[in-house]
VMD Tcl script that builds the backbone (N, CA, C; Angstrom):
set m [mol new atoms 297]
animate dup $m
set s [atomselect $m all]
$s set {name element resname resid chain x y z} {
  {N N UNK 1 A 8.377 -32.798 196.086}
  {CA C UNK 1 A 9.098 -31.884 196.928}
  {C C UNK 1 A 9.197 -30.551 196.194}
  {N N UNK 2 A 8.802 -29.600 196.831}
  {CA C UNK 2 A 8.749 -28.399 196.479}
  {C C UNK 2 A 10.072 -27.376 196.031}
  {N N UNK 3 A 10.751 -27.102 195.619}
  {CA C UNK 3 A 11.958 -25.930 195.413}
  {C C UNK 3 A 11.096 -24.477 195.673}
  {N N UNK 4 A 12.356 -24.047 196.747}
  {CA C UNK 4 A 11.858 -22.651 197.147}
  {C C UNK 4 A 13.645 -21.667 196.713}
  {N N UNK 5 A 12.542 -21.186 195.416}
  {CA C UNK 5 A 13.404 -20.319 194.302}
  {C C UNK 5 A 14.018 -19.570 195.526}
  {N N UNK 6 A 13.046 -18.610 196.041}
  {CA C UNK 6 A 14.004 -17.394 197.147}
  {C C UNK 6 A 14.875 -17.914 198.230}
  {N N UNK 7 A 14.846 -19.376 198.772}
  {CA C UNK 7 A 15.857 -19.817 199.185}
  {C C UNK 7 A 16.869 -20.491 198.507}
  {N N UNK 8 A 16.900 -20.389 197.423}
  {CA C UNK 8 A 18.326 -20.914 196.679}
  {C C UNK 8 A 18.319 -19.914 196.406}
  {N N UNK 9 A 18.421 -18.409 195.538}
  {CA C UNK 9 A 18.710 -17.417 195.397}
  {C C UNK 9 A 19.604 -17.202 196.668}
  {N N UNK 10 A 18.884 -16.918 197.693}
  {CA C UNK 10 A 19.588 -16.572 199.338}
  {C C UNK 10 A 21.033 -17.150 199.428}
  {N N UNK 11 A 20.611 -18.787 199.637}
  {CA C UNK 11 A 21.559 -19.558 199.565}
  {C C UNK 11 A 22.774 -19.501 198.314}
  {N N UNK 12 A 22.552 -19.117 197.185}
  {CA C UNK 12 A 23.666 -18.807 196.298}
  {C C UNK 12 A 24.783 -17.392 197.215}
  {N N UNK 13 A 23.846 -16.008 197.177}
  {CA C UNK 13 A 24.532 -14.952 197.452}
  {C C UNK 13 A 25.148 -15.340 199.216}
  {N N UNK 14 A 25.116 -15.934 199.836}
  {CA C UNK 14 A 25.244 -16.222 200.916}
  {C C UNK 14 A 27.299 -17.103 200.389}
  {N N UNK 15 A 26.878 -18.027 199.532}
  {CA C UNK 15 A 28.209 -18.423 199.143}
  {C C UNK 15 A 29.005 -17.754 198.308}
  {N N UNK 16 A 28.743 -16.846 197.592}
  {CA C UNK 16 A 29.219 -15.820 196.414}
  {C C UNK 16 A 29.941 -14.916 197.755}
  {N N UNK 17 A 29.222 -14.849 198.699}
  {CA C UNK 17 A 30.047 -14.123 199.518}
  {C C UNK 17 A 31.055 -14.204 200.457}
  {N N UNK 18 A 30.690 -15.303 200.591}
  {CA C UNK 18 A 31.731 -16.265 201.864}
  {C C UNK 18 A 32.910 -16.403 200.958}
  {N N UNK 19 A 33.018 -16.947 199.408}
  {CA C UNK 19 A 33.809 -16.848 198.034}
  {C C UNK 19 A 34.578 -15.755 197.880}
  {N N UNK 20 A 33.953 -14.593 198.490}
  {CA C UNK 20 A 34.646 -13.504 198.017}
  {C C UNK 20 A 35.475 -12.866 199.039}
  {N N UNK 21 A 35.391 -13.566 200.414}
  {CA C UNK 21 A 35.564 -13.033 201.378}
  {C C UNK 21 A 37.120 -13.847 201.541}
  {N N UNK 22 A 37.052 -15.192 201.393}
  {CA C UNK 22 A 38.189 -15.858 200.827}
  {C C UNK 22 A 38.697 -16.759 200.072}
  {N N UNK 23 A 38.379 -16.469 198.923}
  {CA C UNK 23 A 38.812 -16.870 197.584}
  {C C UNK 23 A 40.384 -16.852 197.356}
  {N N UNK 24 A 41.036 -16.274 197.393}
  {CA C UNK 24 A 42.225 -16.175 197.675}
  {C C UNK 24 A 43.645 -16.784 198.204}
  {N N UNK 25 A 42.378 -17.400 199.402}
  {CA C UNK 25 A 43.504 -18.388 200.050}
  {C C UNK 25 A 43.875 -19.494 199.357}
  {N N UNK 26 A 45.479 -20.361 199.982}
  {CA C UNK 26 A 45.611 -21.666 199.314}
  {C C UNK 26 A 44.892 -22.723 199.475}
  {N N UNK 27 A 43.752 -22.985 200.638}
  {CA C UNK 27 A 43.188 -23.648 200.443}
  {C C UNK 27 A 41.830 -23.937 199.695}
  {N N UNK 28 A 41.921 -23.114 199.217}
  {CA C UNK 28 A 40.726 -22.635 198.161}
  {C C UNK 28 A 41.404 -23.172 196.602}
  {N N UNK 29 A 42.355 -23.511 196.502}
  {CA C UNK 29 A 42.696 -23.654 195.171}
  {C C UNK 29 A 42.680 -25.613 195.263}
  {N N UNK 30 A 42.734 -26.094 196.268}
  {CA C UNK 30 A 42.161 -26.917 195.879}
  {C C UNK 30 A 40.925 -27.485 196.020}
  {N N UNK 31 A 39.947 -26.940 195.128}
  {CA C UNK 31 A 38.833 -27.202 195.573}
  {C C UNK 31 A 38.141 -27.495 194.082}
  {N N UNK 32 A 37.769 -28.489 193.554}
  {CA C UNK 32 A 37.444 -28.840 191.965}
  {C C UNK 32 A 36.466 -27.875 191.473}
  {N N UNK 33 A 36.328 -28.069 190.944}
  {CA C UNK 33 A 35.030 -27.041 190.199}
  {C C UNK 33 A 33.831 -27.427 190.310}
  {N N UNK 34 A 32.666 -26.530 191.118}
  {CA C UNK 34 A 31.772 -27.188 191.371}
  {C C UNK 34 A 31.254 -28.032 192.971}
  {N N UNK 35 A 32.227 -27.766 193.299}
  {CA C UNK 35 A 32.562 -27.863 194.854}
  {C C UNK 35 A 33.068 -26.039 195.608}
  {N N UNK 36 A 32.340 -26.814 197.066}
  {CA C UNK 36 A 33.029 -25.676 197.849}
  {C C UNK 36 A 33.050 -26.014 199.159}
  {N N UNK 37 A 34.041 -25.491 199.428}
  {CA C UNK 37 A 34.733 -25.620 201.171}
  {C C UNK 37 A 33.833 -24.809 202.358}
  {N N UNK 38 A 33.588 -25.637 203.428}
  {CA C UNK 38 A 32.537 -25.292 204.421}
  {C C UNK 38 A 33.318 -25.909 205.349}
  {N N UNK 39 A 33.291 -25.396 206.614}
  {CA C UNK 39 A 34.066 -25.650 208.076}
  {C C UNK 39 A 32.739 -26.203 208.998}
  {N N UNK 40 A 32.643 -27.103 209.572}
  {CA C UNK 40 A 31.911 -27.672 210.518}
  {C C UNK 40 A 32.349 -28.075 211.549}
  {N N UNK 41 A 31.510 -28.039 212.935}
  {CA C UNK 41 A 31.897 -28.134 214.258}
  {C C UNK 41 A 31.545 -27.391 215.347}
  {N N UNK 42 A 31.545 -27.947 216.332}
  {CA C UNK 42 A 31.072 -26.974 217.653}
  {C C UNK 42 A 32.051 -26.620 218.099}
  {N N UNK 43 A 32.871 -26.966 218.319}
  {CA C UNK 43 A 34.075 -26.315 219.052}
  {C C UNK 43 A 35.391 -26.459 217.910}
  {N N UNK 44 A 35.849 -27.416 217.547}
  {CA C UNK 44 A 36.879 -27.258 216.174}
  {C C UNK 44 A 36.239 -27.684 215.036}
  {N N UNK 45 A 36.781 -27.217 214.653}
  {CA C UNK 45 A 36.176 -26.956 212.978}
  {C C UNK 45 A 36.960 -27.250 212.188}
  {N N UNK 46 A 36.489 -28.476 211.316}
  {CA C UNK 46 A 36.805 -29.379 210.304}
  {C C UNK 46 A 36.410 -28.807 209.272}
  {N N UNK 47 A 36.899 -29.160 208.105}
  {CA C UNK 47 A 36.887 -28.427 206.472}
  {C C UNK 47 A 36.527 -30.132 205.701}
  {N N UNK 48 A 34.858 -29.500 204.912}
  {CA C UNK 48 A 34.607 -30.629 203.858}
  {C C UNK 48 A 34.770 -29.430 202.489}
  {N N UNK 49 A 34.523 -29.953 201.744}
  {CA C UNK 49 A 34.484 -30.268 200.319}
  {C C UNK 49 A 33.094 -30.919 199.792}
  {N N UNK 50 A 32.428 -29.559 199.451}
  {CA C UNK 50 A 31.158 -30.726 198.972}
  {C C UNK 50 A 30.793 -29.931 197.806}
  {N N UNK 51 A 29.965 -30.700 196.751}
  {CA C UNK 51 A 29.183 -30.231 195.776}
  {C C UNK 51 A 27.820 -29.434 195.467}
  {N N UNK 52 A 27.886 -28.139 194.976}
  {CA C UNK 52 A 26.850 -26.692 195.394}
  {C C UNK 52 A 26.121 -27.911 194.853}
  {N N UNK 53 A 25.472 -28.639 194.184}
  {CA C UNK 53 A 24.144 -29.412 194.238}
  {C C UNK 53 A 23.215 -29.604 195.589}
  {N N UNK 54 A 24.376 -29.554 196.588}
  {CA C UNK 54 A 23.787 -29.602 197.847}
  {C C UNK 54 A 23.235 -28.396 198.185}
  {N N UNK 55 A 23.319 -27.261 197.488}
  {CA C UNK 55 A 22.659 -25.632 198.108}
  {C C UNK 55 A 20.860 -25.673 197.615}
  {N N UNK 56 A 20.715 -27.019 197.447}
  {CA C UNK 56 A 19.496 -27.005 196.994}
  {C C UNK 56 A 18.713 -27.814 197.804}
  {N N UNK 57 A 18.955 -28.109 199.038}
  {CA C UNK 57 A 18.707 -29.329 199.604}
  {C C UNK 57 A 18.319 -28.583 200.564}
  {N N UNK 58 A 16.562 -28.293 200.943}
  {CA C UNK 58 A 16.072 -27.417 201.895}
  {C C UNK 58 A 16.989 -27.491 203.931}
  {N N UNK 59 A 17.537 -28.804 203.666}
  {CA C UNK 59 A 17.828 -29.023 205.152}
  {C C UNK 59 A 19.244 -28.496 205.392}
  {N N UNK 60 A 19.991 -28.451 204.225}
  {CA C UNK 60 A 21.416 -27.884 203.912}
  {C C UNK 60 A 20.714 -25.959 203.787}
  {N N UNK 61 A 20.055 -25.488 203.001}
  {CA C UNK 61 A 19.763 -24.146 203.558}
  {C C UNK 61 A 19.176 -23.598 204.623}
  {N N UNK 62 A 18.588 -24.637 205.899}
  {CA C UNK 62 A 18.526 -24.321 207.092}
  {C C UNK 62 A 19.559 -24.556 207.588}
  {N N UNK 63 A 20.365 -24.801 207.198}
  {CA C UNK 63 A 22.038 -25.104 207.901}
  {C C UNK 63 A 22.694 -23.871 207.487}
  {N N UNK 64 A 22.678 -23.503 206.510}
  {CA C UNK 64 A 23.173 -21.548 205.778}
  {C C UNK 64 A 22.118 -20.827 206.710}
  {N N UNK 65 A 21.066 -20.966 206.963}
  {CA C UNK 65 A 20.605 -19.912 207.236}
  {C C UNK 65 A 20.696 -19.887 208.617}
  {N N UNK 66 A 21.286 -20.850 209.543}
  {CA C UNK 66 A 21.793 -21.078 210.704}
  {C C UNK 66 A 23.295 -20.566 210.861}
  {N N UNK 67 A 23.689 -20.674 210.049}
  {CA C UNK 67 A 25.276 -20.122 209.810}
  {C C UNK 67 A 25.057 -18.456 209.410}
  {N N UNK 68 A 24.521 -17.933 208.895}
  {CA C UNK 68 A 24.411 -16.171 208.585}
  {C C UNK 68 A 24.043 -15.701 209.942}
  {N N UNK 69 A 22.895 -16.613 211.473}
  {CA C UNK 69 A 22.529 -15.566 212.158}
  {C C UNK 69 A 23.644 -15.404 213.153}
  {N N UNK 70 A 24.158 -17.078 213.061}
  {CA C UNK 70 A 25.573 -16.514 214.098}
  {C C UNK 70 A 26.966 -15.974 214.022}
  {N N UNK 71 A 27.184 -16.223 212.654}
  {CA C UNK 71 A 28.254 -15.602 212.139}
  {C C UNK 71 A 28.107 -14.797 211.148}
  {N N UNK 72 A 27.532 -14.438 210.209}
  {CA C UNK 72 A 27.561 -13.366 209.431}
  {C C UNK 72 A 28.222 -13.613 208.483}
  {N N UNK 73 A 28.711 -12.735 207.567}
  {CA C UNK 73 A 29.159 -13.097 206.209}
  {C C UNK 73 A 31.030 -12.891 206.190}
  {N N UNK 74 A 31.260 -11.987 207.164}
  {CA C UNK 74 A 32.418 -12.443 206.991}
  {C C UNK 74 A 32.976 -13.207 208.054}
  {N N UNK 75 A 33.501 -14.050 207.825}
  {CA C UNK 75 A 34.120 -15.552 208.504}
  {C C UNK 75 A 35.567 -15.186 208.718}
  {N N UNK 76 A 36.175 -15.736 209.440}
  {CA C UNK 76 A 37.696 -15.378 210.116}
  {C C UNK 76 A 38.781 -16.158 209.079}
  {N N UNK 77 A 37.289 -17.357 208.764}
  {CA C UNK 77 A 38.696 -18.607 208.126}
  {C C UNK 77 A 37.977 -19.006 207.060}
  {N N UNK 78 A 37.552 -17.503 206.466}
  {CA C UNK 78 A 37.415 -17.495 205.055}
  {C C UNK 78 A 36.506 -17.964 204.298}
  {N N UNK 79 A 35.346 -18.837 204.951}
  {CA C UNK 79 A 34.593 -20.028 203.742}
  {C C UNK 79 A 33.636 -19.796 205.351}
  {N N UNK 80 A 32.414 -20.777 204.267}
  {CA C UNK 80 A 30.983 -21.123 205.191}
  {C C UNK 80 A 31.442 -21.906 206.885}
  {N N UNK 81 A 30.859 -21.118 208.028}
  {CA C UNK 81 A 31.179 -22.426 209.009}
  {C C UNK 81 A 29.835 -22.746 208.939}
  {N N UNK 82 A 29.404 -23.713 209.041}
  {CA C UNK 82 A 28.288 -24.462 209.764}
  {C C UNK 82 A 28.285 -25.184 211.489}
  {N N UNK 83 A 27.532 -24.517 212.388}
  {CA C UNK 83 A 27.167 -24.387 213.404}
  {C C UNK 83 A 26.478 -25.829 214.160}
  {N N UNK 84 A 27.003 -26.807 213.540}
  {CA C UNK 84 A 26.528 -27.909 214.070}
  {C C UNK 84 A 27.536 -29.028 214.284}
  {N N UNK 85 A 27.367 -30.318 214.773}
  {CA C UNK 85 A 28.167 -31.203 215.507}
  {C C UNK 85 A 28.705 -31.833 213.497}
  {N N UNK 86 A 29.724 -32.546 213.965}
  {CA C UNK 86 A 30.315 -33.000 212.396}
  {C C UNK 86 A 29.207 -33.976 212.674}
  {N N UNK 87 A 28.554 -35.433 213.078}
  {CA C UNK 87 A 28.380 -36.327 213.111}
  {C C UNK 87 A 26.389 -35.664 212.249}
  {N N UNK 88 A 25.976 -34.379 212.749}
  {CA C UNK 88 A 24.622 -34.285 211.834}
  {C C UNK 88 A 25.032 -33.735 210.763}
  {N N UNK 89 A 26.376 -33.041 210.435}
  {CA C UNK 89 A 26.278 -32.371 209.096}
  {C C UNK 89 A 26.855 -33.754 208.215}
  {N N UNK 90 A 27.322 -34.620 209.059}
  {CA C UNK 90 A 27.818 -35.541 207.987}
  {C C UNK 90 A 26.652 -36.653 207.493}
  {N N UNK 91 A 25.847 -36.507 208.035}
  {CA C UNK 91 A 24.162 -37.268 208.124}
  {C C UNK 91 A 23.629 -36.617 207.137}
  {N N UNK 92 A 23.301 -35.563 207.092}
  {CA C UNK 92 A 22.830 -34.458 206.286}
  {C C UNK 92 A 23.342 -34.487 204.992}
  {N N UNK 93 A 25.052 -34.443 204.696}
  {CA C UNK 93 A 25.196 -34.478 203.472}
  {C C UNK 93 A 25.439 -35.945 202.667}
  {N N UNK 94 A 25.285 -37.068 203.758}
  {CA C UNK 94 A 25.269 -38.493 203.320}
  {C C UNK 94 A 24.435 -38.686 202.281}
  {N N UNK 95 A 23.176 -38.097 203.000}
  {CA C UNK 95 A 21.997 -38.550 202.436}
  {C C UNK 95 A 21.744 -38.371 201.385}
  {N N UNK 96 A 22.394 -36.619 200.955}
  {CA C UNK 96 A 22.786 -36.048 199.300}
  {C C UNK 96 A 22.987 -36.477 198.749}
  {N N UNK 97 A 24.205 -37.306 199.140}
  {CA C UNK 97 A 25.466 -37.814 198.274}
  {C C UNK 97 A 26.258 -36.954 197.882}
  {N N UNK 98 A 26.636 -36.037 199.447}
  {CA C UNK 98 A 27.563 -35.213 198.759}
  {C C UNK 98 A 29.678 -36.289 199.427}
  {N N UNK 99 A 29.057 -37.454 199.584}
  {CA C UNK 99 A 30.456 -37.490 200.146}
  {C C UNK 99 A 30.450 -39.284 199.207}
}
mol reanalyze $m
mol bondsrecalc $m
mol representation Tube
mol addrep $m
């Protein structure tokens, strides 16, 4: 399996920014080190906790890069949403082992 350097680059500044946009908040402080908070859902939006190991996982950066065209970088509620049903993002990061 191939690593595509310019999409993890992407995929880093994409979270450095969503980070900066709300870093701040309290729910950001609990979040371990090495982990980061992402909102998923089509209509409500649930908050995981997963491990950036996953920003390397080509099917998780078509999921960022699905999340920048419809929402953009700054987010209302601070952190990454991802634009899909919970039941594929939770498929998606099973398979990681991000849960």
């Amino acid at each position: 399996m191939a690593i595509h350097m310019p999409r993890i680059i992407q995929t880093r500044q994409i979270l450095k920014r969503s980070l900066s946009n709300g870093g701040s908040t309290p729910a950001s402080m609990d979040i371990p080190k090495g982990y980061f908070a992402i909102y998923v859902g089509e209509q409500e939006k649930k908050r995981f906790v997963v491990p950036v190991s996953i920003l390397s996982e080509p099917r998780f950066q078509e999921l960022l890069h699905q999340s920048e065209q419809e929402f953009g970088y700054n987010n209302p509620m601070g952190g990454i949403t991802i634009p899909c049903s919970e039941d594929v993002f939770t498929d998606i990061a099973s398979r990681f082992g991000a849960f």
